[in-house]
C-alpha positions as CSV (number, residue, x, y, z in Angstrom):
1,X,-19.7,-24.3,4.3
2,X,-22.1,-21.9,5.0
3,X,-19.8,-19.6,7.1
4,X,-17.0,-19.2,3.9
5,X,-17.2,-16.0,3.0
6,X,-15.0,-15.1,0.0
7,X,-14.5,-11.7,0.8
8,X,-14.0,-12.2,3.9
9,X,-10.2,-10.9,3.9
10,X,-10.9,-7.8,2.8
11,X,-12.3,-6.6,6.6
12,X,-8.7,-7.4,7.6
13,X,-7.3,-4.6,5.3
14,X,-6.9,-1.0,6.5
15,X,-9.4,1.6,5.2
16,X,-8.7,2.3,2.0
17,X,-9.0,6.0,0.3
18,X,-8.6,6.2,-3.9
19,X,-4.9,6.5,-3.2
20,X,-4.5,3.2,-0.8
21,X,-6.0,1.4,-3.0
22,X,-3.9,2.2,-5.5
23,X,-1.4,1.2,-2.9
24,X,-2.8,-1.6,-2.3
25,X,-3.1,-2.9,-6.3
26,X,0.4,-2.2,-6.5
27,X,1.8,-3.7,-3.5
28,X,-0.2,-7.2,-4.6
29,X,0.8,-7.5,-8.2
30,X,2.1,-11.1,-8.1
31,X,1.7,-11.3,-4.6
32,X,-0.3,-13.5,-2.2
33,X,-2.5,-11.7,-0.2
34,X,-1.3,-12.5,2.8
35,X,2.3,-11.1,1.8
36,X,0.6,-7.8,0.6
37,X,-1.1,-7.9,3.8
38,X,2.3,-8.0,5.6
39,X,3.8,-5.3,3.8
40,X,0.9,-3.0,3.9
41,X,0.8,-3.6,8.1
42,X,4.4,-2.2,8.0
43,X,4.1,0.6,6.0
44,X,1.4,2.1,7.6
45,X,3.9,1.5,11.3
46,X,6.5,3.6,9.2
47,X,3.5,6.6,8.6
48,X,2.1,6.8,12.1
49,X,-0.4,3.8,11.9
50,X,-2.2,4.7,8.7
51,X,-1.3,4.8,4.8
52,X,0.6,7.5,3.7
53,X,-0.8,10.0,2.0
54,X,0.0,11.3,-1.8
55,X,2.6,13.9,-0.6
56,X,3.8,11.8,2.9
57,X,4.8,9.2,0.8
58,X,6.6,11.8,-2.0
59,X,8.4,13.1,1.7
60,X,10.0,9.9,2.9
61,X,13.0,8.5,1.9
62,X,12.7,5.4,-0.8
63,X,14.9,3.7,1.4
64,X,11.5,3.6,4.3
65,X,9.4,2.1,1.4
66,X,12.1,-0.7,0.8
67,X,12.1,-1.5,4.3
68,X,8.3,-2.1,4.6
69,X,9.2,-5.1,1.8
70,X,8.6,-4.1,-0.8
71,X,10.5,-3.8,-3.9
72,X,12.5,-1.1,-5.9
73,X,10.0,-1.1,-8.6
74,X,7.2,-0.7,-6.8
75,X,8.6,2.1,-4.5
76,X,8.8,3.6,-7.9
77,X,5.8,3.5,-9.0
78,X,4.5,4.3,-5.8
79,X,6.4,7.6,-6.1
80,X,4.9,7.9,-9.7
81,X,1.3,7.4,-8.7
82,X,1.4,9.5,-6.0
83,X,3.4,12.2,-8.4
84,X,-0.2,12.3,-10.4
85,X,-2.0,12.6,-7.8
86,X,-0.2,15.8,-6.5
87,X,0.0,17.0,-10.0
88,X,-3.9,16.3,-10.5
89,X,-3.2,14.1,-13.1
């Protein structure tokens, strides 16, 4: 099939800085892509259309990261990545 283009799926993700792709390798451990998809669509509706930065995401309650789908542990170590990155570590 000349028109497969296996990479194809990545023009349907959002821009992605350092910090949402962290995100994003997070959000897809052991996830399809088209789940991760999914739960990245709603958390950037929770953040104003786009991914939340380092310190928006530190903001928010853990409860608004739950609701986008994903899970407790990952909402953790969401919080703990983006920790890091306002430390500068």
């Amino acid at each position: 099939r000349p028109d497969f283009h296996p990479r194809g799926w990545t023009a349907e993700l959002p821009r992605l800085d350092a910090f949402g792709t962290l995100i994003f390798q997070v959000l897809g451990q052991q996830l399809s892509v088209a789940a991760t998809r999914t739960i990245l669509a709603r958390l950037e509706g929770a953040f104003g259309g786009h991914l939340p930065s380092p310190e928006e995401l530190l903001a928010v309650d853990p409860q608004v990261l739950r609701a986008s789908g994903m899970s407790n542990r990952k909402a953790a170590t969401l919080r703990a990545v983006a920790e890091r990155f306002v430390d500068g570590d």
